[in-house]
Structure formats: C-alpha cells, structure tokens
Backbone as JSON, one array per atom type, in Angstrom:
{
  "sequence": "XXXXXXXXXXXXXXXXXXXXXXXXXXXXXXXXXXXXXXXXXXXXXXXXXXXXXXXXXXXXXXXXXXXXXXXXXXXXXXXXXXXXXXXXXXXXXXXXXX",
  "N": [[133.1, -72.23, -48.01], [133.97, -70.49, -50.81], [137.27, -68.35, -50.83], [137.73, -66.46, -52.22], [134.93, -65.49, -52.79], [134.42, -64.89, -49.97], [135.89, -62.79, -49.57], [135.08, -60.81, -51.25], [132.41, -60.17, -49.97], [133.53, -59.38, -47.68], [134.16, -56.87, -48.7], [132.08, -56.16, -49.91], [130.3, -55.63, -47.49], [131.47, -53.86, -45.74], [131.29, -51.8, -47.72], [128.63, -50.87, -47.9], [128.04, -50.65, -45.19], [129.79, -48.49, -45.02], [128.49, -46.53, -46.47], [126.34, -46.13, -45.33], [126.96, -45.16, -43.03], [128.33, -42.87, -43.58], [126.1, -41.54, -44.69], [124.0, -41.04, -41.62], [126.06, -39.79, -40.6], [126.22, -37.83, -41.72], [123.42, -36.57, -41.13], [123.97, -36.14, -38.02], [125.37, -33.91, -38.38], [124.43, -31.92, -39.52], [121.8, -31.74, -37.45], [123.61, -31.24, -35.74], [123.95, -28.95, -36.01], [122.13, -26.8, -36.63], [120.58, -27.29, -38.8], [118.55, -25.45, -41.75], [115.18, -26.44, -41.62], [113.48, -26.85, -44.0], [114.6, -26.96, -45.74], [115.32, -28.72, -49.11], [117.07, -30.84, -49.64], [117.78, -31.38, -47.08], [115.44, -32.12, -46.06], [114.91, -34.34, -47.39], [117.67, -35.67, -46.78], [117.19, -36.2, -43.97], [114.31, -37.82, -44.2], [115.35, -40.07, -45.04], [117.13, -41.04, -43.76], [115.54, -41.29, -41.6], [114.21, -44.06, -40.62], [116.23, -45.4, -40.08], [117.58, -44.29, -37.63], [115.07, -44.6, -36.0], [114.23, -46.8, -34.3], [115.58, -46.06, -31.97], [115.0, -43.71, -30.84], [113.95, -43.26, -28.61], [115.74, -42.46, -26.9], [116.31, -39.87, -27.53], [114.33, -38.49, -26.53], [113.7, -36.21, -24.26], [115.48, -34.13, -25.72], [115.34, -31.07, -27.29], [112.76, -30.17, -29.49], [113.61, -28.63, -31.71], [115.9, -26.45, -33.16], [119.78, -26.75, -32.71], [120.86, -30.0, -31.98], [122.05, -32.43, -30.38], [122.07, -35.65, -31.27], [121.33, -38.39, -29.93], [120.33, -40.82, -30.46], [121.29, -41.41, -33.29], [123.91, -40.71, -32.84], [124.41, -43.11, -31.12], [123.17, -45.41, -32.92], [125.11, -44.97, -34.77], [127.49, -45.62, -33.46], [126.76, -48.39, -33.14], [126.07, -49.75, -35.85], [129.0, -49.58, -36.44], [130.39, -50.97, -34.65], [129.15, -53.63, -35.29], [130.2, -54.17, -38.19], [132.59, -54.13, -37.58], [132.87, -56.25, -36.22], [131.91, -58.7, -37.72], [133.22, -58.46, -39.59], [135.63, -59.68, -38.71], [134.68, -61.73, -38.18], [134.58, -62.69, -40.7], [136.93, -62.9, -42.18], [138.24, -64.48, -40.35], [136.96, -67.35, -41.34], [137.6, -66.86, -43.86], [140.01, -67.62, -43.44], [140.82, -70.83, -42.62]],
  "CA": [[132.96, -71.09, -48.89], [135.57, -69.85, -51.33], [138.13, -67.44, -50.31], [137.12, -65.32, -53.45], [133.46, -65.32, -52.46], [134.12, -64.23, -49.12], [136.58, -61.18, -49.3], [133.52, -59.81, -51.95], [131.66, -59.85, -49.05], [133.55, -57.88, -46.59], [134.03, -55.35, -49.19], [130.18, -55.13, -49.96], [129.65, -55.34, -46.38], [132.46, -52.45, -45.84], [130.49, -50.8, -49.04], [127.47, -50.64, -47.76], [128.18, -49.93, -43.69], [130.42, -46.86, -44.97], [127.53, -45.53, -47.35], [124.97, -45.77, -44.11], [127.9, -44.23, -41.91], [128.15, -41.57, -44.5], [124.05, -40.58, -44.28], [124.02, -40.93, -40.5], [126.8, -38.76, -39.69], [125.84, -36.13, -42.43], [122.66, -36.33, -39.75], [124.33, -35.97, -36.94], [125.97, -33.07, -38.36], [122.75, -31.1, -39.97], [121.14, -31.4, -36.62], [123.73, -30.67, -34.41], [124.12, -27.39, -36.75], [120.63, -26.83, -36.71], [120.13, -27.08, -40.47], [116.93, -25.37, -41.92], [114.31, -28.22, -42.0], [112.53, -26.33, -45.19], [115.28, -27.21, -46.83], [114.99, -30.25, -49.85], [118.22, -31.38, -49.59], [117.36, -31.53, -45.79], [114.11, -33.34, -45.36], [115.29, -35.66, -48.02], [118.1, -36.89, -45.91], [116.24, -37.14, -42.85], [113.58, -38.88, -44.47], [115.85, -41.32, -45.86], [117.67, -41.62, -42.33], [114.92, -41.5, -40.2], [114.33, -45.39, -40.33], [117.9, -46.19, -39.32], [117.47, -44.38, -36.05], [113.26, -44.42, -35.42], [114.13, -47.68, -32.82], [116.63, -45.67, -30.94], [114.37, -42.41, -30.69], [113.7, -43.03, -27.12], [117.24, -41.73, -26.4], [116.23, -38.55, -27.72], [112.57, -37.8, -25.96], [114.11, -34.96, -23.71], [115.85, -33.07, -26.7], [114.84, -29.99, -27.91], [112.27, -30.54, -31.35], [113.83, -27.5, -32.43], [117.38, -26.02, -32.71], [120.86, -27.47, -32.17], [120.72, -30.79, -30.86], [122.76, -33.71, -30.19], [120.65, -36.49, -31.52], [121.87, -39.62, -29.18], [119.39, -41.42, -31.1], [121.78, -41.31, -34.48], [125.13, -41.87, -32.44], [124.22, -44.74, -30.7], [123.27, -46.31, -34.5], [126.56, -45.25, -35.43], [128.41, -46.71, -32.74], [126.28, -50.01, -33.04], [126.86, -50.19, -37.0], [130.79, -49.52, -36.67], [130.95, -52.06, -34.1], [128.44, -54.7, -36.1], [130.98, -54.36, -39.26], [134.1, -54.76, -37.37], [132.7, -58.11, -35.77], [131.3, -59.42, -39.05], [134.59, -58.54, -41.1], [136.64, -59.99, -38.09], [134.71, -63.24, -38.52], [134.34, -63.59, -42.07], [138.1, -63.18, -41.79], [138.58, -65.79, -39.66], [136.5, -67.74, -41.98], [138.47, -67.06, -44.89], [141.84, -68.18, -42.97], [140.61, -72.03, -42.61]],
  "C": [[134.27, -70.8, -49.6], [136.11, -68.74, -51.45], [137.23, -65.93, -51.15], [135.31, -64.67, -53.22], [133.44, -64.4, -50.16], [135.18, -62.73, -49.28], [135.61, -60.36, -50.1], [132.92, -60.09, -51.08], [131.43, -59.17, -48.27], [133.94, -56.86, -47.22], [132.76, -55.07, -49.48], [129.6, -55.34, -48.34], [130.49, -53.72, -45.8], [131.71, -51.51, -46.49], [129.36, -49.96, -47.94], [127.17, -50.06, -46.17], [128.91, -48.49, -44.21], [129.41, -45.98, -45.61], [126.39, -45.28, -45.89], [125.34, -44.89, -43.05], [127.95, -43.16, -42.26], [126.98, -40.68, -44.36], [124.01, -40.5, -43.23], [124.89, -39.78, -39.96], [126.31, -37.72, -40.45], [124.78, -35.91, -41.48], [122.54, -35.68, -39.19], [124.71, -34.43, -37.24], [124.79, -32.43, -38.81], [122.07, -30.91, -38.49], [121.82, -30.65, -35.45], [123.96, -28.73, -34.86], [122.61, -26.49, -37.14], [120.65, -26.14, -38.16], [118.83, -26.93, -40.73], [116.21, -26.5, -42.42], [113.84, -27.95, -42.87], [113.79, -26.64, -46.05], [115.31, -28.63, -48.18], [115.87, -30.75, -49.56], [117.71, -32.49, -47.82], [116.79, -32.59, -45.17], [114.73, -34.29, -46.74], [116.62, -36.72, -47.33], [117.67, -36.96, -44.63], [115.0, -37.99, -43.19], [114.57, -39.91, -44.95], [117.01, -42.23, -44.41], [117.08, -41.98, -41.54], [114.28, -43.06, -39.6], [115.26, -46.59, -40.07], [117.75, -45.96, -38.06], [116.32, -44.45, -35.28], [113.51, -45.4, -34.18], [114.91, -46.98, -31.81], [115.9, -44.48, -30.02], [113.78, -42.16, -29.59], [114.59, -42.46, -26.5], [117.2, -40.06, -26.63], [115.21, -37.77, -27.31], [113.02, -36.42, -25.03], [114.97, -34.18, -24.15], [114.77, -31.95, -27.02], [114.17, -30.45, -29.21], [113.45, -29.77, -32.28], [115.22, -26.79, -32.31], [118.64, -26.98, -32.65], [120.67, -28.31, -31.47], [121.72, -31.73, -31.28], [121.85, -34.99, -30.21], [121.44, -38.02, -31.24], [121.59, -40.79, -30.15], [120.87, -42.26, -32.35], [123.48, -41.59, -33.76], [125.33, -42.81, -32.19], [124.1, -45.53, -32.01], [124.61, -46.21, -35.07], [127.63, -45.94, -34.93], [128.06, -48.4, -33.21], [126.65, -50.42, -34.37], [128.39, -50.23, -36.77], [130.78, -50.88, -35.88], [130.32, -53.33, -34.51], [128.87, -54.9, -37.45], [131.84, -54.55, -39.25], [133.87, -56.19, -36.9], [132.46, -59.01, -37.36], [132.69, -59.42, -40.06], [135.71, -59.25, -40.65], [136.28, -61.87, -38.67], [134.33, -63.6, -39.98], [136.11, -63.49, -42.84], [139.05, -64.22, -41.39], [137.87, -67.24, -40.56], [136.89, -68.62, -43.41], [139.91, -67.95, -44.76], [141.58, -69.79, -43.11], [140.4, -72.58, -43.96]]
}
C-alpha cells in the first residue's frame, strides 16, 4: 500500500471513530442528566444512537426506564470503539513504517 493512501485512512478512521465518540457520549450525558425524552433534539439523538449500543443493552436490563441513569450499555461501546481505533491506527502504522 502507499504511505499516502494509508495515513488517509487513519485520519478517516480517526474522523469517523471521533464523530461516533462524539454522539455516544452526548448519550451518555443526556441520560445520565435525565434529559426530557419529548424533546426533538432528544429522541433524534437516541434514535440515531440507539443502534450503536442495541447489542450491548443487556448490560442495562436492571436500570431504571426512567430518570437518571448510567447507561453501561453506551460506555462499554465507548470503551470498545476507543480501544478498536487505537489498535487499527497502531497497525496501520506499523504498516506504513515497512
């Protein structure tokens, strides 16, 4: 591969993990602030999040529906992206060096 072709990579992979890190934590933060759900703003970014964390959503079955919560669900995705963009940028890194 050529050098040039991969560093545009780990910046649109960078791009695109920080824009998903960005919607996820806004999330995290709306729920743990218990943001009104009638709100548009609202249900538009949980609908637009809620198929990042729907596989995780077993982590969250003994939360509250309602109120302030800590939505495990949506950290755990954030941990797992951060650490599935530092591996990928480490080896397309290593990649580039050869």
């Amino acid at each position: 591969m050529n050098r040039d072709t991969i560093v545009r990579m780990r910046e649109g992979i960078a791009l695109i993990s920080g824009a998903i890190c960005g919607l996820l934590t806004a999330r995290l933060v709306l729920k743990t602030l218990a943001a009104r759900p009638d709100s548009l703003a609202v249900i538009w970014l949980y609908n637009l999040s809620n198929p990042l964390v729907a596989p995780l959503s077993i982590l969250d079955r003994e939360q509250p529906r309602f109120g302030a919560i800590l939505e495990l669900s949506t950290l755990a995705m954030l941990l797992i992206l951060i650490s599935l963009t530092a591996l990928s940028w480490v080896w397309l890194g290593r990649i580039a060096q050869r």
